[in-house]
N, C-alpha and C positions, 0 to 999 in steps of 0.2 A: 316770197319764200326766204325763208333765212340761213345764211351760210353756217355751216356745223361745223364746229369747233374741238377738238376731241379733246378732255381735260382729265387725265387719270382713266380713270374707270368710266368715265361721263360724258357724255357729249351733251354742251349746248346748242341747242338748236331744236332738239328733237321731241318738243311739246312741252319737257319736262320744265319745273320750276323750283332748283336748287339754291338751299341753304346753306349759307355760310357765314361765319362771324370770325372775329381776329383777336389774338391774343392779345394779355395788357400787362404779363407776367415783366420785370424787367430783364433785358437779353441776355445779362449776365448772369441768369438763374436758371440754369438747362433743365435741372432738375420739377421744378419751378413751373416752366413753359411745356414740357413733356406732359408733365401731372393733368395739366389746366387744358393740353390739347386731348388729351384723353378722355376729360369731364363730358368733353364738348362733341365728341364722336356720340358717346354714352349717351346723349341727350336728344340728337338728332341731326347736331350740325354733320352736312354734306364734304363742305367744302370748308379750308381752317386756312386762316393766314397769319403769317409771322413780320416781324419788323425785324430787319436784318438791319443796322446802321453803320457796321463794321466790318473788316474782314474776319474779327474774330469772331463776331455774331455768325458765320456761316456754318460755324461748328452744330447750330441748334437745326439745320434742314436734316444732317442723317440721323441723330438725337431722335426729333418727333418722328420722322418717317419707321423709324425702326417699330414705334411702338402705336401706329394708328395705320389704318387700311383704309383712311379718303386722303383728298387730292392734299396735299402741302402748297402753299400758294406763299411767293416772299417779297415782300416789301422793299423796293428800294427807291432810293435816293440817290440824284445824281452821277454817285459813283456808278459806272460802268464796271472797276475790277470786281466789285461785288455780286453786281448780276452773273459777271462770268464765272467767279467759284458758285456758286450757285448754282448755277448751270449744270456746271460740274458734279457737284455732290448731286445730282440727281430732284430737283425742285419738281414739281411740278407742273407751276406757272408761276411768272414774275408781271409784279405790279409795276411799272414805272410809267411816268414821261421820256419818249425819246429825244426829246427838244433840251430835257434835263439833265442828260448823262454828257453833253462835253457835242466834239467829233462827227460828222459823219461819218469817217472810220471805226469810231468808238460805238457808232448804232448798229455799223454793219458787222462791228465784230460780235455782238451781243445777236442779233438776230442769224446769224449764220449759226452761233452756238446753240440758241436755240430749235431752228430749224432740224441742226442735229439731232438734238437730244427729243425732240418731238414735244419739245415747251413752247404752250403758247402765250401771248404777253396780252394784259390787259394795262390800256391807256387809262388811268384813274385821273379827269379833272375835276377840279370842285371849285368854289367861287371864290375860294383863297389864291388858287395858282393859276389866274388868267394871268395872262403877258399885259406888261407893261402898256404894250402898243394896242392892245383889243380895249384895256380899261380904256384908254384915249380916245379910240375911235368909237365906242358906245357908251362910256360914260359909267358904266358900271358892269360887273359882274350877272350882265342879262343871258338872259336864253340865248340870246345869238350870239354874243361872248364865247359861253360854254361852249356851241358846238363846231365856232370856227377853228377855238383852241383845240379843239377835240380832234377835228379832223386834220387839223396842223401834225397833228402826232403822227397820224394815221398814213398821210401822206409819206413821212419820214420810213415808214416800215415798209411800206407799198413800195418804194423805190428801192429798199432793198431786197424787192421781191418776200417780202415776207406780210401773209394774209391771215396768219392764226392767231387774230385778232379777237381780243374782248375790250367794250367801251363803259365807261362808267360817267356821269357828267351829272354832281352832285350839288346841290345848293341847300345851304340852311333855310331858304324860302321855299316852302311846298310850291306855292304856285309857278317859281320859275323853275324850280324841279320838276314838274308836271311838264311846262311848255318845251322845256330841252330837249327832255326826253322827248317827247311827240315830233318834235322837229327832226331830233337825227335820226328816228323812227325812220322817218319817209326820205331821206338820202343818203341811208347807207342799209346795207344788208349785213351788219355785224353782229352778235349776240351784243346785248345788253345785260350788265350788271345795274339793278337797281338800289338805290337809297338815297337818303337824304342825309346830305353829313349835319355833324355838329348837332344830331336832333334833342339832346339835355335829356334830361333825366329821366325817371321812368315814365313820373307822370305825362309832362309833356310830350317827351319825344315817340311811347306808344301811339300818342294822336297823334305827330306829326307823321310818323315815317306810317301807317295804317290809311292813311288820308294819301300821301303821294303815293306810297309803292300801289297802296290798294286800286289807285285812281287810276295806273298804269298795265297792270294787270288786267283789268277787267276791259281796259281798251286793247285787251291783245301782246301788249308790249311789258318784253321783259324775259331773261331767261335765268337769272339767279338773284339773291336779294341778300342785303345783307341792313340787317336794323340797328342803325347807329347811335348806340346809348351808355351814356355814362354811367354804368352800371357794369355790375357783373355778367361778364358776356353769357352765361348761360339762360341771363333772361333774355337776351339779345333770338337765341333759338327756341324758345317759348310764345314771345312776341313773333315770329317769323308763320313760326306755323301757325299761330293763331289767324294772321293775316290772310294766307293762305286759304285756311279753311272757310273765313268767311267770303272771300270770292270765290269759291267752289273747284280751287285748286288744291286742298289738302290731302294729304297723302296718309292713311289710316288715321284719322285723327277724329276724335270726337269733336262733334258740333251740339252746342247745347241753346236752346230755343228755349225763352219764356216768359211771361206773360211781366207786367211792371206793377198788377194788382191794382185792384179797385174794390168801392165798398161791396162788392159781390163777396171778396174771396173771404171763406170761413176757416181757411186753415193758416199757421206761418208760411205760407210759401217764399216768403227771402230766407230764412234758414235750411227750407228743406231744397232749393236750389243751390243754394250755396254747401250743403252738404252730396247732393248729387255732384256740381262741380269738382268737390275734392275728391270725393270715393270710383269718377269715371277719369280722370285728366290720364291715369298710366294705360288704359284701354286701348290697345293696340287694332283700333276697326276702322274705318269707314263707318261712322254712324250718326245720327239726327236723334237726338234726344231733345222732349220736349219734358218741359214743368209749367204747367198749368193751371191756374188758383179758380177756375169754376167749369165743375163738372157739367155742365152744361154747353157750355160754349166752347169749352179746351178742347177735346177731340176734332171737331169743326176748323176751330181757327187755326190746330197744328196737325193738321191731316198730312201733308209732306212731309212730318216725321217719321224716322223707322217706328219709334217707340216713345212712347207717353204716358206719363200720369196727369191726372185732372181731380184736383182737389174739392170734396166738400163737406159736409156738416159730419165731422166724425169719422169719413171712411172719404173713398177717391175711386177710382176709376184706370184702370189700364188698358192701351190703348195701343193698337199697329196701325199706322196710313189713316187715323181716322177711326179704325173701326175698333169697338170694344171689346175686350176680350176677356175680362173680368172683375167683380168689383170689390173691395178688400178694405178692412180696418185702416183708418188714417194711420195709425201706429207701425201699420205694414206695408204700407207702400212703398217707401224706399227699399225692403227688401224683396219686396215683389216686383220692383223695378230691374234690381240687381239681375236677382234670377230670371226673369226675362230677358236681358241683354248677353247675360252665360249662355240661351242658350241658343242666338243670333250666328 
């Protein structure tokens, strides 16, 4: 059972599987960072985080906050006085290492504030910020690396009586990404932040982080995710739920099923998929949509579907769970799809 965490409005722990992604705006631009955290509500992201590197960066927590209704989450570094206005102006949750900020006084001043304020801290390591002393004793930034560092941190909070803990333990290698995670899975009962850092660009890093976070989800583990790409974070929450939805974690989101064609299908079924694609992506449902290039076998092989077409010589087939429900001009299937899913 996993310990719950209350984060804003949210609690991890409680089955759910929250979205979040981090601003890229620079700190010095309020106007800027507000704009781009507000894209990012608009789109889907849960949960938003900020890079605070300054004292004077702490001016953009009551900025965004004023103008979004999910959690404010803020990045720090080292410095401890920054966690603490942070704190102050009312954050959310802070990111840090507690092993990074200086002091044991300097952790316990930082964890008493947040205990205050009802902020809880996630430990973010990735295979950039193992200690010195773990590279030496294992030779590399391995799984067990990660979660000794990790639990190094965890330690530091625990002794100052403070347990509203979030864990994160990221590597640009999926596969040590995958073993980390499974390891501090089974010795410790914290929420889990998943992703994979550093995952590149779109193309790559949708397969990378889709393959680790997927991999981890579907074993159970996991309670917020965030898709690390050098890109415009709004695909970042695009890619997120998409992941989601194909482990059968998405949350009103369309899922579209179809067929990859063979010399059976009689109609273009890659354009009229990829036109179903764009005309359902804003469809705020829970739904299973299938496109399927031979009316014969389509209903059959996409019976799981809510709803389906099945293409063939001229005309196509509409379909619920498998079963037919009417059959209609190839030229009108896609609007016969439409209005069949209006009126789901």
């Amino acid at each position: 059972m996993k310990r719950q965490v209350k984060l804003g409005n949210l609690t991890f722990g409680d089955g759910n599987i929250y979205i979040q992604s981090m601003l890229n705006v620079p700190w010095e631009d309020t106007e800027g960072n507000v704009r781009q955290a507000v894209e990012l509500e608009q789109a889907g992201c849960e949960i938003v985080r900020v890079s605070v590197p300054t004292v004077e960066a702490v001016r953009l927590i009551p900025a965004i906050k004023s103008k979004i209704s999910i959690p404010l989450v803020a990045d720090i570094h080292f410095d401890y006085k920054i966690a603490l206005e942070c704190a102050r102006e009312g954050v959310d949750k802070l990111r840090i290492n507690p092993g990074n900020i200086g002091s044991e006084e300097k952790v316990r001043a930082v964890s008493e504030a947040c205990r205050a304020g009802g902020i809880p801290i996630r430990i973010g390591v990735n295979s950039g910020s193992v200690e010195k002393e773990l590279l030496n004793k294992y030779g590399s930034p391995c799984a067990d690396a990660l979660v000794e560092s990790a639990m190094k941190h965890v330690r530091l909070l625990e002794d100052c009586d403070f347990r509203d803990i979030v864990i994160s333990i990221k590597a640009s290698s999926v596969p040590v990404t995958i073993e980390a995670y499974r390891k501090l899975n089974d010795i410790c009962d914290y929420p889990l932040h998943l992703g994979v850092t550093e995952a590149g660009t779109e193309r790559m890093g949708l397969i990378k982080s889709a393959v680790g976070i997927g991999s981890l989800l579907c074993d159970g583990i996991g309670d917020t995710i965030r898709v690390s790409l050098t890109e415009d974070p709004l695909l970042e929450i695009k890619a997120a739920k998409d992941i989601l939805t194909a482990v059968g974690k998405g949350k009103n989101s369309v899922e579209i099923v179809s067929c990859p064609t063979c010399g059976r299908t009689q109609i273009d079924l890659i354009s009229l998929a990829h036109k179903v694609d764009e005309l359902t992506k804003d469809i705020n449902k829970k739904i299973k949509i299938a496109v399927m290039g031979c009316a014969v076998n389509g209903p059959g092989e996409a019976r799981e579907a809510d709803i389906g077409i099945a293409g063939g010589k001229g005309e196509g087939l509409i379909f619920k769970k498998g079963e037919i429900i009417r059959k209609v001009p190839e030229d009108k299937l896609l609007s016969a799809l439409l209005d069949e899913i209006k009126k789901m």
